[in-house]
C-alpha positions as CSV (number, residue, x, y, z in Angstrom):
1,X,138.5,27.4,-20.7
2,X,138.3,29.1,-24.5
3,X,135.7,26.8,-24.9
4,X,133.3,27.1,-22.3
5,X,133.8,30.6,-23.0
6,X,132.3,30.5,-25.9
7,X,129.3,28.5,-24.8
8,X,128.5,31.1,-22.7
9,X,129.3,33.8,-25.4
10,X,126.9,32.0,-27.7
11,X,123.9,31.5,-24.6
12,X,124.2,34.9,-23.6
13,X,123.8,36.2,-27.4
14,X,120.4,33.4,-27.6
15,X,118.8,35.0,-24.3
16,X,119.8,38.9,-26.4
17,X,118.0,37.8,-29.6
18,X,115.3,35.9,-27.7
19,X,112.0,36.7,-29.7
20,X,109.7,38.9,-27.7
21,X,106.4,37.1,-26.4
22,X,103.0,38.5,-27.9
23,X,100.6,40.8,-25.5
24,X,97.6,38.8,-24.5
25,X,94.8,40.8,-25.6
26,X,92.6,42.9,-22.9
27,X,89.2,42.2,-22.5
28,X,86.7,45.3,-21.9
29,X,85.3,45.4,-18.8
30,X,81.5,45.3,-18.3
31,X,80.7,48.8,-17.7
32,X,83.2,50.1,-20.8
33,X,80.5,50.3,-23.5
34,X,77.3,52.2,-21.4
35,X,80.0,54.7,-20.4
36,X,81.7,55.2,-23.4
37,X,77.7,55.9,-25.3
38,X,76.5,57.9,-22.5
39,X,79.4,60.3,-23.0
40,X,78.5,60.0,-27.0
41,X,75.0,60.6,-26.6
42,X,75.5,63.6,-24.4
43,X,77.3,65.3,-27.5
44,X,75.2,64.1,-30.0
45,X,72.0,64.5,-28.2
46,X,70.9,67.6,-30.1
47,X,71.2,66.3,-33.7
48,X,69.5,63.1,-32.2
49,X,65.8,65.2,-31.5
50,X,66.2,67.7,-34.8
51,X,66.8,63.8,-36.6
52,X,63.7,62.0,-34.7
53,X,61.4,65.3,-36.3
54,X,62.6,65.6,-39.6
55,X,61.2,61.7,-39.4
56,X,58.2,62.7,-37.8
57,X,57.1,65.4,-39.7
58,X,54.2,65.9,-41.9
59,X,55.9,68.5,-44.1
60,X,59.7,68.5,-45.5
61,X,61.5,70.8,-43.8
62,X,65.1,70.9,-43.8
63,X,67.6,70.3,-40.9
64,X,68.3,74.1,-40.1
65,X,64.7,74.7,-40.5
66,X,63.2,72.1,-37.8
67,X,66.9,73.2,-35.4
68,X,65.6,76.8,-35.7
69,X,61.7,75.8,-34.8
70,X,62.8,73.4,-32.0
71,X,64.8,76.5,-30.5
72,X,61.6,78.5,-31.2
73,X,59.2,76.2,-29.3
74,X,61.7,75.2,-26.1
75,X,65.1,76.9,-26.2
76,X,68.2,75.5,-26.5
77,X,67.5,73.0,-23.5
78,X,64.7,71.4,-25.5
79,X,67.4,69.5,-28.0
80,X,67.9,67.5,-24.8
81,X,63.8,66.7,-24.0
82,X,64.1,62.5,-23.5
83,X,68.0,62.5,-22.5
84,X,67.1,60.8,-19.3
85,X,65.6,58.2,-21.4
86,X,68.7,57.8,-23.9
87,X,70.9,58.0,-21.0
88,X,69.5,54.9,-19.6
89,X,69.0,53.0,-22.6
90,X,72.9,53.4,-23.4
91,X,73.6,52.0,-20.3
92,X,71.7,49.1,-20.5
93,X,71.1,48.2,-23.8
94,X,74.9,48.9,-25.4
95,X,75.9,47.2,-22.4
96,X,73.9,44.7,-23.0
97,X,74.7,44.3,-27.1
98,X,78.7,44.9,-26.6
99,X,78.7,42.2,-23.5
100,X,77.0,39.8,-25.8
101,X,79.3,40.2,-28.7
102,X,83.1,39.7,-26.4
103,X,81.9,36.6,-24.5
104,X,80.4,35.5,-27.8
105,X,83.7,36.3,-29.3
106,X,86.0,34.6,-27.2
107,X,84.0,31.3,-26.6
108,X,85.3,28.5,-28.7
109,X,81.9,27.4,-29.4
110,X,81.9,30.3,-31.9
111,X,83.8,30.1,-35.3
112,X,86.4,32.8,-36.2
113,X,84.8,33.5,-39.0
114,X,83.5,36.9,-40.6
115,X,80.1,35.2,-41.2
116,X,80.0,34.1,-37.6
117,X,81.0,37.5,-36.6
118,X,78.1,39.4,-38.6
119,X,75.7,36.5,-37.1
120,X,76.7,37.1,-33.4
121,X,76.3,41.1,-33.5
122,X,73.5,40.8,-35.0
123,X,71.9,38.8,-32.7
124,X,73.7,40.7,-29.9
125,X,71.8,43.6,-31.1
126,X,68.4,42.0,-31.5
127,X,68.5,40.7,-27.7
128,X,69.9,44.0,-26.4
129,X,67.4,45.8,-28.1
130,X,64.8,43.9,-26.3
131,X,65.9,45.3,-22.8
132,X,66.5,49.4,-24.8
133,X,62.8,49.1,-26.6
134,X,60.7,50.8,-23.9
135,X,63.2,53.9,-23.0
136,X,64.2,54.4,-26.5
137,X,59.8,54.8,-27.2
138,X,60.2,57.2,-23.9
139,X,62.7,59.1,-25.7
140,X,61.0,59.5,-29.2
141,X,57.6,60.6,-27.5
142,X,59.5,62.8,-25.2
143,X,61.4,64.6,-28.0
144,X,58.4,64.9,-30.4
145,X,56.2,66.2,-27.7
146,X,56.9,69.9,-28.3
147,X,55.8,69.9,-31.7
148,X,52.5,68.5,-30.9
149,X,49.6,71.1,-30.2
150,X,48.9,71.9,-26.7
151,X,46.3,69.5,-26.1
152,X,47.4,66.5,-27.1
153,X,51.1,66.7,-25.9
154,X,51.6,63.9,-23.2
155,X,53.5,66.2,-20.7
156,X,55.6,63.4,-19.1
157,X,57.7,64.8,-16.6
158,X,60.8,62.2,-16.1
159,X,61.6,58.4,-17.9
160,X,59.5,57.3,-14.5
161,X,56.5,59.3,-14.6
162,X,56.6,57.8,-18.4
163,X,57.0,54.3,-18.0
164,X,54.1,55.0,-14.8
165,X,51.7,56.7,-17.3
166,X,52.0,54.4,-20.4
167,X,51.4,51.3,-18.5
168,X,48.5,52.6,-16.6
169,X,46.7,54.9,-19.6
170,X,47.9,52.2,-22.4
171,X,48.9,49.1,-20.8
172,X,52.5,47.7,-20.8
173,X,52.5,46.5,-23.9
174,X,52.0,50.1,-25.2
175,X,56.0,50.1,-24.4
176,X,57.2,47.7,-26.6
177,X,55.0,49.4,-29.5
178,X,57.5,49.5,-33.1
179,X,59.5,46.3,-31.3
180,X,59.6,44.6,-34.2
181,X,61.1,46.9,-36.3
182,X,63.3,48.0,-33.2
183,X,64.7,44.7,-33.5
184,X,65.5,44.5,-36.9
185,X,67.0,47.9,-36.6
186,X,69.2,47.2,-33.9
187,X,70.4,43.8,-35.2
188,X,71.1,45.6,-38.8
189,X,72.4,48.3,-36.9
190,X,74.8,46.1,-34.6
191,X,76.1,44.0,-38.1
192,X,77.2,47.2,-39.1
193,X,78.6,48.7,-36.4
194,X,80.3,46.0,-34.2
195,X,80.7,43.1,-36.6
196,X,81.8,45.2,-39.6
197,X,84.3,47.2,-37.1
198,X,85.7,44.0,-35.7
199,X,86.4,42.6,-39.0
200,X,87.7,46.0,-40.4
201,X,89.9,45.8,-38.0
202,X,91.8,42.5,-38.3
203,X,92.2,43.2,-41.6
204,X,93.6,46.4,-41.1
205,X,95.7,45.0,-38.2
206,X,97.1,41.5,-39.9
207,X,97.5,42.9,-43.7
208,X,98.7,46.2,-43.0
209,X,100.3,45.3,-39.7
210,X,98.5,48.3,-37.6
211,X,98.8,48.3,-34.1
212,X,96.6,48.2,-31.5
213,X,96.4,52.2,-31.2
214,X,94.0,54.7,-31.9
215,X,94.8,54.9,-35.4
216,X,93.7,51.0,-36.0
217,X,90.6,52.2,-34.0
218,X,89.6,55.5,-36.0
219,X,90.4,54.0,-39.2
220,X,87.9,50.9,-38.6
221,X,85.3,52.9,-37.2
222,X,85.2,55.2,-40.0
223,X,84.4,52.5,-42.4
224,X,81.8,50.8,-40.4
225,X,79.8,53.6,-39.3
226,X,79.4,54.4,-42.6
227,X,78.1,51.2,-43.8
228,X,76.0,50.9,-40.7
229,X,74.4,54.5,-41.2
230,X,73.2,53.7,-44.6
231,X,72.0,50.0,-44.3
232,X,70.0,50.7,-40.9
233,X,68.3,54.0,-41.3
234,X,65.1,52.5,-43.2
235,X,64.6,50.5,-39.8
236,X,65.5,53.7,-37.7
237,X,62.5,55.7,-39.7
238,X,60.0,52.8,-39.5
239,X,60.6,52.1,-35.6
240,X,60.4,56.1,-34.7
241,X,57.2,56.2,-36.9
242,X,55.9,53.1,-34.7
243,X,56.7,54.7,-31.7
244,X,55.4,58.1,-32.2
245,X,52.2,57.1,-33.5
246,X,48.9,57.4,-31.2
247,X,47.3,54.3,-30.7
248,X,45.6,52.3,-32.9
249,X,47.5,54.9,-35.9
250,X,49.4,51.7,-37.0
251,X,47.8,48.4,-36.3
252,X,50.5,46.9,-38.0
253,X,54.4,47.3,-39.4
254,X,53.0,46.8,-42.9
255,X,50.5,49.9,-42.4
256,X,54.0,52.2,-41.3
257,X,55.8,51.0,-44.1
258,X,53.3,52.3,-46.0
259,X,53.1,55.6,-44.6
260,X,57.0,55.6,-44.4
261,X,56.9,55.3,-48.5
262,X,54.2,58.8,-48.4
263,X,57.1,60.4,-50.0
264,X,58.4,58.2,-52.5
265,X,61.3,56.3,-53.1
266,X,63.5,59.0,-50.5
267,X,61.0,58.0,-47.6
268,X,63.0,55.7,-45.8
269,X,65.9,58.2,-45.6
270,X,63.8,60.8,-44.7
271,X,66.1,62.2,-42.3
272,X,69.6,60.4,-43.1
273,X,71.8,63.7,-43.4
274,X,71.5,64.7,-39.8
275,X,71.8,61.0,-39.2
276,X,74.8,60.9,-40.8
277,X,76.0,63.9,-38.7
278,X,75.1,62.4,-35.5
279,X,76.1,58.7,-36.1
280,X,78.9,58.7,-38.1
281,X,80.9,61.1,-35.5
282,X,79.1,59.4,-32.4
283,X,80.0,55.7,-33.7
284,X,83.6,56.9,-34.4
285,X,83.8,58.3,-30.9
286,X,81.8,55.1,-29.3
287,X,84.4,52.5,-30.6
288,X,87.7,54.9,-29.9
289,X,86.4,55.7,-26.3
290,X,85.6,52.0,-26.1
291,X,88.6,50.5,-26.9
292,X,90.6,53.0,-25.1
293,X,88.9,52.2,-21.9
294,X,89.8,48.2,-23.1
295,X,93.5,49.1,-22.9
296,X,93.7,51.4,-20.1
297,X,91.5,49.5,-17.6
298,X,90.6,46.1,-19.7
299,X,91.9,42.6,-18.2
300,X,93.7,39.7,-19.5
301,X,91.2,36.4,-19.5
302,X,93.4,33.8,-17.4
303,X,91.2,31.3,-17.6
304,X,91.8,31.1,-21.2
305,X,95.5,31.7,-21.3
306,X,95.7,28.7,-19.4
């Protein structure tokens, strides 16, 4: 009796100490990213438009100079001229570049590797910004319209009337004008931001032993928006130069590089401090709101477990 006793001392004490099982890890759902940008870009919207002029502009002018002349010319609801445009880009093409990016992530045809990782943002980017090209053109002609003198202002009403007039007055492929350097940008752009984060944050997670909290996700974010700020803002200059331009201004990228460089070796950051100040916060906020709504409403992939 003493000994089966014991027995059952010792297998009680085994199912006590029984090491806990690890938390599959949630997968975002499909509509996580567009809303988590939209909200972003709805704050971040005004430093957007004073950044798109500084880029645009024929003379330097500071940021608190071209805020105070856009308030001048439109009021304070012309920091949001082209928001319909960015609203609809955010929802398609972050959709597009995040979706990319977990299904490329968690198919074993990919390596887990931080090469592979950088290689499959980037082209996550590049594709998604194939879809965002002709509303983020919308939205840089919609929010240097003001500036431009009376008669030669397009006047578009809404993203429709837009995408209505530039196919009829300039044909359709008048929307996909700076593509190239849209795509370069955005794949840059998508290293930084989604491929550096992810790595960041594995590192973070497995040498520091960080949870998956909102402390892991600030802490990675910060680091990558930086990096992803610096290395994609040339693009970001040459692509709103591309898209602003009447046509036949730039009949090719190499003729906008060289009127990027009009001011010297500071030309392609023409621009970057209120870059920094819009991108930095809104990519922090992007990636927290993102992975928040992963753990809140996210789902575990079954078909894997298995």
């Amino acid at each position: 009796m003493d000994k089966n006793l014991g027995e059952q001392c010792r297998t009680t004490h085994k199912i006590a100490y029984k090491k806990p099982t690890e938390k599959p890890e949630l997968r975002a759902r499909c509509w996580s990213a567009g809303v988590a940008s939209t909200i972003v870009a709805c704050v971040v919207a005004p430093v957007d438009l004073v950044k798109t002029h500084m880029q645009t502009q024929k003379n330097k002018k500071g940021m608190l100079q071209t805020a105070r002349k856009v308030m001048r010319l439109r009021g304070p609801l012309g920091f949001y001229n082209g928001f319909s445009a960015a609203a609809v880009r955010q929802m398609t093409s972050t959709n597009i570049r995040f979706g990319i990016y977990e299904v490329g992530r968690h198919a074993d045809v990919v390596p887990n590797s931080n090469l592979a990782k950088l290689g499959l943002s980037g082209f996550a980017g590049a594709a998604a910004s194939v879809c965002g090209i002709p509303m983020d053109l919308i939205n840089v002609r919609m929010q240097n319209d003001m500036k431009l003198p009376h008669g030669a202002r397009r006047n578009y009403r809404n993203i429709v009337d837009a995408f209505v007039r530039i196919s009829r007055e300039e044909g359709w492929r008048a929307l996909y004008t700076g593509g190239t350097s849209a795509v370069l940008k955005a794949a840059v752009n998508t290293c930084g931001q989604i491929g550096l984060y992810d790595i960041v944050k594995t590192k973070l997670s497995t040498r520091f032993g960080m949870k998956d909290d909102i402390v892991l996700h600030f802490d990675s974010s910060l680091i990558s928006s930086i990096f992803s700020t610096v290395i994609s803002h040339p693009f970001d200059v040459l692509k709103t130069l591309m898209m602003n331009a009447r046509p036949g201004q730039f009949p090719s990228i190499s003729h906008a590089l060289k009127h990027m460089m009009r001011f010297g070796k500071l030309g392609p950051f023409r621009g970057l401090a209120p870059t920094m100040l819009r991108k930095g916060p809104a990519t922090i906020c992007l990636l927290v709101f993102y992975e928040q709504l992963r753990l809140r409403f996210g789902y575990v992939d079954t078909k894997k477990r298995d």
